[in-house]
C-alpha positions as CSV (number, residue, x, y, z in Angstrom):
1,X,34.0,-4.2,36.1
2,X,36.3,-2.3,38.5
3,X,40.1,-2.4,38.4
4,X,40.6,-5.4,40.3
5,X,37.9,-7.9,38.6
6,X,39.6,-6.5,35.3
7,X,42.9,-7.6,36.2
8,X,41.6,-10.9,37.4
9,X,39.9,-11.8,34.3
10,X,42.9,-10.8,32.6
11,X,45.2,-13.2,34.6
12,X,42.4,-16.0,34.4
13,X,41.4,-15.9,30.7
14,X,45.3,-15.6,29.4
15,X,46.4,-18.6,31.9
16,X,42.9,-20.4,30.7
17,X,44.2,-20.5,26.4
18,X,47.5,-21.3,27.7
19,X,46.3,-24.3,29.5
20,X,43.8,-25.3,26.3
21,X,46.3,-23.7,23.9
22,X,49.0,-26.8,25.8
23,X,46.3,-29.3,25.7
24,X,45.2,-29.3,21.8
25,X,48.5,-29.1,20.7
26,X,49.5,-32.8,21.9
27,X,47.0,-34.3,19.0
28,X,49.1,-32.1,16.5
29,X,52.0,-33.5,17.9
30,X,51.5,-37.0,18.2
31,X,51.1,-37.5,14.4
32,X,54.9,-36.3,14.2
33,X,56.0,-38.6,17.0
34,X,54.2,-41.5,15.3
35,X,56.3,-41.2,12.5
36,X,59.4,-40.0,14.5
37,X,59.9,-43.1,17.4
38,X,59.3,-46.5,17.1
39,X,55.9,-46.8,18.6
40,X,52.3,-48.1,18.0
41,X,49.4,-46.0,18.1
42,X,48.1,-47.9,20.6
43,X,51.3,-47.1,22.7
44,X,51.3,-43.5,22.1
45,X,47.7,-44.0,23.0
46,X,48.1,-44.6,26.3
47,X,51.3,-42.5,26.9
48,X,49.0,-39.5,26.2
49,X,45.8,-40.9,27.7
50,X,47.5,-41.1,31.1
51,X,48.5,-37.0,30.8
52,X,45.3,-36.5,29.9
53,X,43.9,-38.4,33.1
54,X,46.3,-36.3,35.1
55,X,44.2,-33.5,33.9
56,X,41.6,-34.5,35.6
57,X,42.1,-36.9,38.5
58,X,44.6,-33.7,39.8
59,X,41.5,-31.4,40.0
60,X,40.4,-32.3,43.4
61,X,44.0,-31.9,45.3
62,X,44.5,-28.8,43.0
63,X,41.4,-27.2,44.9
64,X,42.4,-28.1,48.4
65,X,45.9,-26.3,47.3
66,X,44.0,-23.5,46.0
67,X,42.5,-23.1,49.6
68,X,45.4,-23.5,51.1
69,X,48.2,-21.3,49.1
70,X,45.6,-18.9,47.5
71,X,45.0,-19.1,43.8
72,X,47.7,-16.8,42.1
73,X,50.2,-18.8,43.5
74,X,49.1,-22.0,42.3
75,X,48.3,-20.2,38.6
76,X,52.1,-19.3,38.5
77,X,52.7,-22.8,39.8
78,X,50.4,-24.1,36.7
79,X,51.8,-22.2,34.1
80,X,55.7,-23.0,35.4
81,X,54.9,-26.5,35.4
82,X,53.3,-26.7,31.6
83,X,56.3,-24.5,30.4
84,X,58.9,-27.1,31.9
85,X,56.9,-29.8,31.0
86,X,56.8,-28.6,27.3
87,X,60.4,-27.7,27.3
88,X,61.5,-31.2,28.6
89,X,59.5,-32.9,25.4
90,X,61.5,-30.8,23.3
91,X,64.5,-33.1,24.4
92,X,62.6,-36.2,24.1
93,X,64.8,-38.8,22.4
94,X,62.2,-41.8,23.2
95,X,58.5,-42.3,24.3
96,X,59.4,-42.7,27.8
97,X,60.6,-38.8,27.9
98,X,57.0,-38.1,26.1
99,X,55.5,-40.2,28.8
100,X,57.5,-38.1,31.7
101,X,56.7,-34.6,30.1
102,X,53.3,-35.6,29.5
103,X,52.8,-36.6,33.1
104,X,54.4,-33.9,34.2
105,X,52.0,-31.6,31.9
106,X,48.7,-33.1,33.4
107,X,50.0,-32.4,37.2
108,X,50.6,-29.0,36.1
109,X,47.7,-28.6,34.4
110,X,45.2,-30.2,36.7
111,X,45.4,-27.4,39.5
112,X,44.2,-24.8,36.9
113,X,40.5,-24.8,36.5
114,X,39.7,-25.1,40.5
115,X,42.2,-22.3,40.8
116,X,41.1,-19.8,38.3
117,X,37.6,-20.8,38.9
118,X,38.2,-19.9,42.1
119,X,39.8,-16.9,41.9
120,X,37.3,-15.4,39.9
121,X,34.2,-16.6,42.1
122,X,35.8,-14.8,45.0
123,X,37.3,-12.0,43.6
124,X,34.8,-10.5,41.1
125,X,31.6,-8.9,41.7
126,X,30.0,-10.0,38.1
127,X,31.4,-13.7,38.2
128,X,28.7,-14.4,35.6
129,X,30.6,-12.4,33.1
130,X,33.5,-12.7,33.9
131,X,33.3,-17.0,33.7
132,X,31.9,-15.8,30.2
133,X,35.1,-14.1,29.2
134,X,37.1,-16.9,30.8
135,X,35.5,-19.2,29.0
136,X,35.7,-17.3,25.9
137,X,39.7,-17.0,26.3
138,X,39.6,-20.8,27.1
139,X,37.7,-21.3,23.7
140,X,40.3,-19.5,21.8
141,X,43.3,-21.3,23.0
142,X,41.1,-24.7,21.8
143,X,40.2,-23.6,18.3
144,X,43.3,-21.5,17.9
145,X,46.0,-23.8,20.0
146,X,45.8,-26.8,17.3
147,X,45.8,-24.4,14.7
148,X,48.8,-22.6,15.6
149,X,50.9,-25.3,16.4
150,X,50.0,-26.9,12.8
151,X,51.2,-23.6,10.9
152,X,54.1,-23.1,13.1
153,X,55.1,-26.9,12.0
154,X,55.2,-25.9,8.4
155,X,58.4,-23.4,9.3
156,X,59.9,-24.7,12.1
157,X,61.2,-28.7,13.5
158,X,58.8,-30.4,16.3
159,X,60.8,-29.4,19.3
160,X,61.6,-25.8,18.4
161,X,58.0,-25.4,18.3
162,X,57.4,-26.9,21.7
163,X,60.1,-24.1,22.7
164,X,57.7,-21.4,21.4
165,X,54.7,-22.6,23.0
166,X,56.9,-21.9,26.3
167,X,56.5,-18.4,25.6
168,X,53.3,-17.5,26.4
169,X,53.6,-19.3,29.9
170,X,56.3,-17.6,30.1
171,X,54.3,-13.8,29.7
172,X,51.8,-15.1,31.3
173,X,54.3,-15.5,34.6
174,X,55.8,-11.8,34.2
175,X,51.9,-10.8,34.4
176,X,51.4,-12.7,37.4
177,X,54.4,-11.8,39.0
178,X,54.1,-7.9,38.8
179,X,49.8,-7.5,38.8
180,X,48.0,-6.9,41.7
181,X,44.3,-7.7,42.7
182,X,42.8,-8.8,45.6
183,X,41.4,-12.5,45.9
184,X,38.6,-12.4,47.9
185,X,37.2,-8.6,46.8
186,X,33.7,-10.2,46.2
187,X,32.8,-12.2,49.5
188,X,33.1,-12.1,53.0
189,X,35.7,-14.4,54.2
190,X,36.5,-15.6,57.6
191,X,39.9,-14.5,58.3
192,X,40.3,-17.1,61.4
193,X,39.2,-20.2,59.0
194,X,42.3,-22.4,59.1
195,X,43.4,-23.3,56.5
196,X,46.0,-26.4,57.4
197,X,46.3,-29.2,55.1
198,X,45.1,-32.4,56.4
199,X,43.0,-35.9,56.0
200,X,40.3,-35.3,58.7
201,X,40.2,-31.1,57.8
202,X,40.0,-32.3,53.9
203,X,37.2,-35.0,55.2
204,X,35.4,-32.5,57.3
205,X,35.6,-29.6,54.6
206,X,34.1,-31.8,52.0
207,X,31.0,-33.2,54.3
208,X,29.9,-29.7,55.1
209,X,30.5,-28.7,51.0
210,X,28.1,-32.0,50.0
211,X,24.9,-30.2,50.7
212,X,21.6,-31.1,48.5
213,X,22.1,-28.4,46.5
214,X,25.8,-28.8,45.5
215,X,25.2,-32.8,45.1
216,X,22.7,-32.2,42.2
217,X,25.1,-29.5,41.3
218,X,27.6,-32.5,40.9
219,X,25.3,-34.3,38.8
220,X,24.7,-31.6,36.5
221,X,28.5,-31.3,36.1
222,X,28.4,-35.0,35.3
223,X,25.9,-34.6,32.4
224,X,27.6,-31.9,30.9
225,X,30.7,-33.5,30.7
226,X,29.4,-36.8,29.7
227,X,27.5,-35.4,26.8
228,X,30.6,-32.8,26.4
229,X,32.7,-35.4,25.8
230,X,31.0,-38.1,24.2
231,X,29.8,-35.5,21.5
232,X,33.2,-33.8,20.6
233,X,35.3,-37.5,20.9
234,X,34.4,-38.3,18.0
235,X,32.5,-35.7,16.3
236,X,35.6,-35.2,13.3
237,X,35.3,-38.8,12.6
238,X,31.3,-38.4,12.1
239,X,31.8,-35.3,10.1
240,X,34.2,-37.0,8.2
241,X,31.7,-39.8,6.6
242,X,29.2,-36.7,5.8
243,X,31.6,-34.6,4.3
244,X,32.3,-34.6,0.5
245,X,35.4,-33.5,-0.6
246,X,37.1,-30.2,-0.6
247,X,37.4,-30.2,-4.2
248,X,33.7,-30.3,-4.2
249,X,33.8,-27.0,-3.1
250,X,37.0,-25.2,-3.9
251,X,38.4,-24.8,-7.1
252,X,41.5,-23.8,-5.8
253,X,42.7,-27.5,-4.9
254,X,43.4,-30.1,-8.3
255,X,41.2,-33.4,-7.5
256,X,43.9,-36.3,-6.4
257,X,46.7,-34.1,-5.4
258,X,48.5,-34.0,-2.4
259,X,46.8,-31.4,-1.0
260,X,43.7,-32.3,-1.5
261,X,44.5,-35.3,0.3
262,X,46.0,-33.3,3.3
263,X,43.1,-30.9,3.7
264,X,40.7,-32.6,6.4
265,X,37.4,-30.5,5.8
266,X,35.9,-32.2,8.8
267,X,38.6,-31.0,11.2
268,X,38.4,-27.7,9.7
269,X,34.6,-27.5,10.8
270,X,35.5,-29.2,13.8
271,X,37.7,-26.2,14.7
272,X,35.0,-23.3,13.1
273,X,32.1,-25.3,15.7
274,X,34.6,-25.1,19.0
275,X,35.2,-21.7,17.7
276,X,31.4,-20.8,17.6
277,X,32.0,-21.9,21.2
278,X,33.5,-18.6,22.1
279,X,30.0,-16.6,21.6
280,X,28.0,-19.8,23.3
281,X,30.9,-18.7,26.2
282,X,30.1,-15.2,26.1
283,X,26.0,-15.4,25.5
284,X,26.5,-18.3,28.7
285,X,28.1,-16.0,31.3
286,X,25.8,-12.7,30.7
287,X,22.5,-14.8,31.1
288,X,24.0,-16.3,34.4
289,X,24.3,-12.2,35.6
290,X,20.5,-11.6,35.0
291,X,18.9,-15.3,35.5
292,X,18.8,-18.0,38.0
293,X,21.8,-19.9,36.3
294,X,19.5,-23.1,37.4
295,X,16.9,-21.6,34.6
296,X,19.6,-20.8,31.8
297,X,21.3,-24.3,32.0
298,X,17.8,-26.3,32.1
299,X,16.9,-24.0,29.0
300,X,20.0,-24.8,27.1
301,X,20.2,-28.6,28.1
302,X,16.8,-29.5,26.9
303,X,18.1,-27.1,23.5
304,X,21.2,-29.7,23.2
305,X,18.3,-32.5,23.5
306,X,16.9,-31.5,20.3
307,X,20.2,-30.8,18.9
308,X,21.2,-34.2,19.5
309,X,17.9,-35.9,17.9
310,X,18.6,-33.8,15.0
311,X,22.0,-33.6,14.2
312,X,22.8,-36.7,12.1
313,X,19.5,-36.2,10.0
314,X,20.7,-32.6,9.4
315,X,23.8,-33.7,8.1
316,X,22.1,-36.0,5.4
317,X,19.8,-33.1,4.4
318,X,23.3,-31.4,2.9
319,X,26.3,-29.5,3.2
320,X,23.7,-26.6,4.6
321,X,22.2,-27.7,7.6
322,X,25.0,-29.5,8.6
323,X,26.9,-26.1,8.8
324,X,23.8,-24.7,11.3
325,X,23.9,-27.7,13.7
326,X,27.4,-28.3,13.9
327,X,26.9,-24.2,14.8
328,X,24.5,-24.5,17.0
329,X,26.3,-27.4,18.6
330,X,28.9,-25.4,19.5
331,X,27.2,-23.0,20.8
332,X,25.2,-24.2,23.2
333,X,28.0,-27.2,24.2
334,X,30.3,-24.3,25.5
335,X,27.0,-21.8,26.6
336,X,26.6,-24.4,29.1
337,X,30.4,-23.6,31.2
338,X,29.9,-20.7,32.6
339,X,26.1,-21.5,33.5
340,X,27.4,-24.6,35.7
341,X,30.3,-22.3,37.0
342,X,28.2,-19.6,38.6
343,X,25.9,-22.4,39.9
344,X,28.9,-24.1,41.8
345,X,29.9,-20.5,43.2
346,X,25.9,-20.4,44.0
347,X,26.1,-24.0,46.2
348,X,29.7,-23.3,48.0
349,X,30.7,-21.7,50.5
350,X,33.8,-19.3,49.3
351,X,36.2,-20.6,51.7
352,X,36.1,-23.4,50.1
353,X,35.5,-22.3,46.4
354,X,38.7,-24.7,45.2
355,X,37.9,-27.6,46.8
356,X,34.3,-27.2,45.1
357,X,36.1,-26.6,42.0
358,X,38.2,-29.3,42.5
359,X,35.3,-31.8,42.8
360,X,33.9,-30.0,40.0
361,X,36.4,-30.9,37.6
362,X,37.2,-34.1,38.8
363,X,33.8,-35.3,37.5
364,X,33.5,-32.9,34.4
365,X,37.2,-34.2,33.4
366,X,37.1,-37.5,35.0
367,X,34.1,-39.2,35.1
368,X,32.9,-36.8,31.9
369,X,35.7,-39.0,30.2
370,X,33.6,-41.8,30.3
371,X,31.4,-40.0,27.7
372,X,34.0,-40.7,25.4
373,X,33.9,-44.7,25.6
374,X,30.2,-44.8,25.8
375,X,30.0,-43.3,22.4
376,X,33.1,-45.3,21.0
377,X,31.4,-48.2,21.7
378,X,28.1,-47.6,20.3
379,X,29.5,-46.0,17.0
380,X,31.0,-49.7,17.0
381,X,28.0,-51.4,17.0
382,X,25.3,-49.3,15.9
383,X,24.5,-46.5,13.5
384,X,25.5,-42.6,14.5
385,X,21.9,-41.8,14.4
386,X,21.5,-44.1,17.3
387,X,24.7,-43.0,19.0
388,X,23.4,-39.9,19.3
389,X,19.8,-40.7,19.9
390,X,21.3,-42.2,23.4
391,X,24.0,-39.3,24.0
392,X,20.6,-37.2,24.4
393,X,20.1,-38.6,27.5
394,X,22.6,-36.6,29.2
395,X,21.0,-33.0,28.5
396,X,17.7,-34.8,29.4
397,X,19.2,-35.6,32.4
398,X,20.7,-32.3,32.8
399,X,17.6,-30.5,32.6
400,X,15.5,-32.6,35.0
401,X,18.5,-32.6,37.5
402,X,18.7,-28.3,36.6
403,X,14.8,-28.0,37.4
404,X,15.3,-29.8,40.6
405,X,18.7,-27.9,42.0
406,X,16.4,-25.0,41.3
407,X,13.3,-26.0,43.6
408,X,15.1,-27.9,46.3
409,X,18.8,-26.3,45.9
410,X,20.3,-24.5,48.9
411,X,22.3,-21.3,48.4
412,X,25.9,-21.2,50.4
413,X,27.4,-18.0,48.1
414,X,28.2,-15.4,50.4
């Protein structure tokens, strides 16, 4: 990579843990708060549920402002946001100032991904790679941003540590603010294109983005994050009933204590397979660079097929296998990003690289969601092995609908 794709992915895969490192730390949180403000789980539920649908339903308007204002600016604009949003819960005296900064959080948040997506697909040569190591940064601030903010809890009260998770944004900002690169480095952009905000330009833009090739790319979005989502939901819960416990295994902790009762071993493997996800990342974005990304994601998808038939039969067999599925779970999950990123960048024109992000993540985020209450309500009423049995319809899907973007796909990448 040359100077200016280096600082990009720099500036992309720092604001990208931020984002994740903000977004797994509300779970960590939200067991204080229960315990802190008179409120019902179901309550709290919803407070957070609704940030979290900001996440996603701000995707879209994210890209068109990413088109508009240029991506760096609305990165800043991101990271600001999240730090203000995070240093207004650390005043919250009731639910409804959880509710504000929370909603204010997901606005923030939302314009990320199309921005930095963007950003790189237009300003890198090797985008392949360099959605690889965005991905991988992203995969850190998940396994590591939970983490974190669990230790710094044992030191420090619930609202200085929101303060310290301000800090980061805050570096992240100074970054921004004095690095230079050049946007567009990798593509030829129209310099007269206007770029005006308005319904009928936002119509038009988005009827000439909707070409057969970046329509099935949509569906293959939609798989992944209907799978994505409907596997990791509720994936510490599953692990949990197959899991004996820790004393089983370490000496260190006296059967019945506290301790023992404290240390979750499933969300300990939860965290180790979402941190396998960094090499799935990595591996991902370097086959993207010397493959039709079409090829790599029907490849992986029909891998997650068999992964999925598998899983809950390898987690009776013992402690053992369990360990190499939940592995290779992770691995191909998060292998599967930067496949689908380089194929959007493939099916888009690059002046309008955020909207395509935007629609990208409004249906990875937003109808992907929907992954997560298709498999809550069949772990209610049948068994896990059947769960998953019909989760493996979405990599099927994913691959057929992979295998036909690559035969009937049209190329827009400039």
């Amino acid at each position: 990579m040359n100077e200016n794709a280096r600082s990009v992915v720099l500036f992309t895969g720092l604001s990208h843990a931020i984002v994740h490192t903000f977004e797994l730390s509300i779970p960590i949180l939200v067991v204080i708060w229960l315990l802190e403000f008179p409120v019902s789980t179901a309550t709290l539920g919803l407070v957070v549920g609704a940030g979290y649908a900001l996440f996603g339903i701000g995707a879209l308007p994210g890209g068109v402002l990413a088109d508009r204002f240029g991506s760096q600016t609305l990165i800043v604009a991101c990271l600001a946001g999240m730090g203000g949003a995070f240093l207004l819960l650390s005043f919250a005296s009731s639910v409804v100032t959880i509710a504000l900064a929370l909603g204010l959080w997901g606005v923030a948040a939302s314009v990320y991904h199309p921005s930095g997506l963007s950003l790189i697909s237009t300003g890198v040569e090797d985008r392949g790679t360099a959605f690889a190591y965005h991905g991988m940064a992203g995969n850190l601030g998940i396994a590591l941003g939970p983490l974190v903010t669990a230790l710094l809890l044992v030191t420090f009260d619930w609202r200085i540590v929101t303060r310290l998770l301000v800090v980061p944004a805050v570096v992240a900002i100074g970054y921004a603010l004095t690095a230079e690169f050049d946007e567009t480095a990798a593509v030829s952009v129209d310099g007269g294109t206007d770029q005006s905000m308005s319904l009928s330009k936002f119509a038009a833009d988005s009827r000439a983005l909707f070409t057969v090739g970046f329509g099935l790319a949509m569906l293959v979005v939609m798989m992944n994050g209907l799978f994505y989502r409907g596997t990791l939901t509720f994936l510490p819960d599953v692990l949990g009933t197959f899991l004996p416990p820790i004393t089983d295994y370490v000496t260190l902790f006296e059967p019945g204590s506290p301790l023992a009762e404290e240390f979750d071993l499933s969300s300990y493997l939860y965290v180790g397979l979402l941190a396998v996800g960094i090499g799935g990342q990595y591996v991902g974005g370097r086959v993207s660079d010397r493959i039709e990304p079409t090829t790599g994601l029907a490849v992986v998808f029909a891998s997650l097929v068999v992964v999925a038939v598998g899983f809950i039969p390898a987690a009776r067999a013992g402690l053992g296998p369990l360990l190499v599925a939940s592995a290779v779970l992770g691995f191909l999950l998060f292998a599967l990003q930067p496949l689908y990123q380089a194929t959007i960048a493939e099916h888009s024109p690059p002046d309008d690289r955020g909207l395509s992000y935007g629609y990208t993540y409004l249906t990875s985020f937003g109808v992907g969601a929907s992954g997560a209450a298709i498999a809550g309500y069949l772990l209610s009423v049948v068994s896990a092995d059947v769960t998953f049995l019909a989760l493996a319809v979405f990599p099927a899907l994913g691959a057929a609908f992979a295998l036909v973007l690559r035969r009937w796909g049209d190329d827009q990448s400039q």
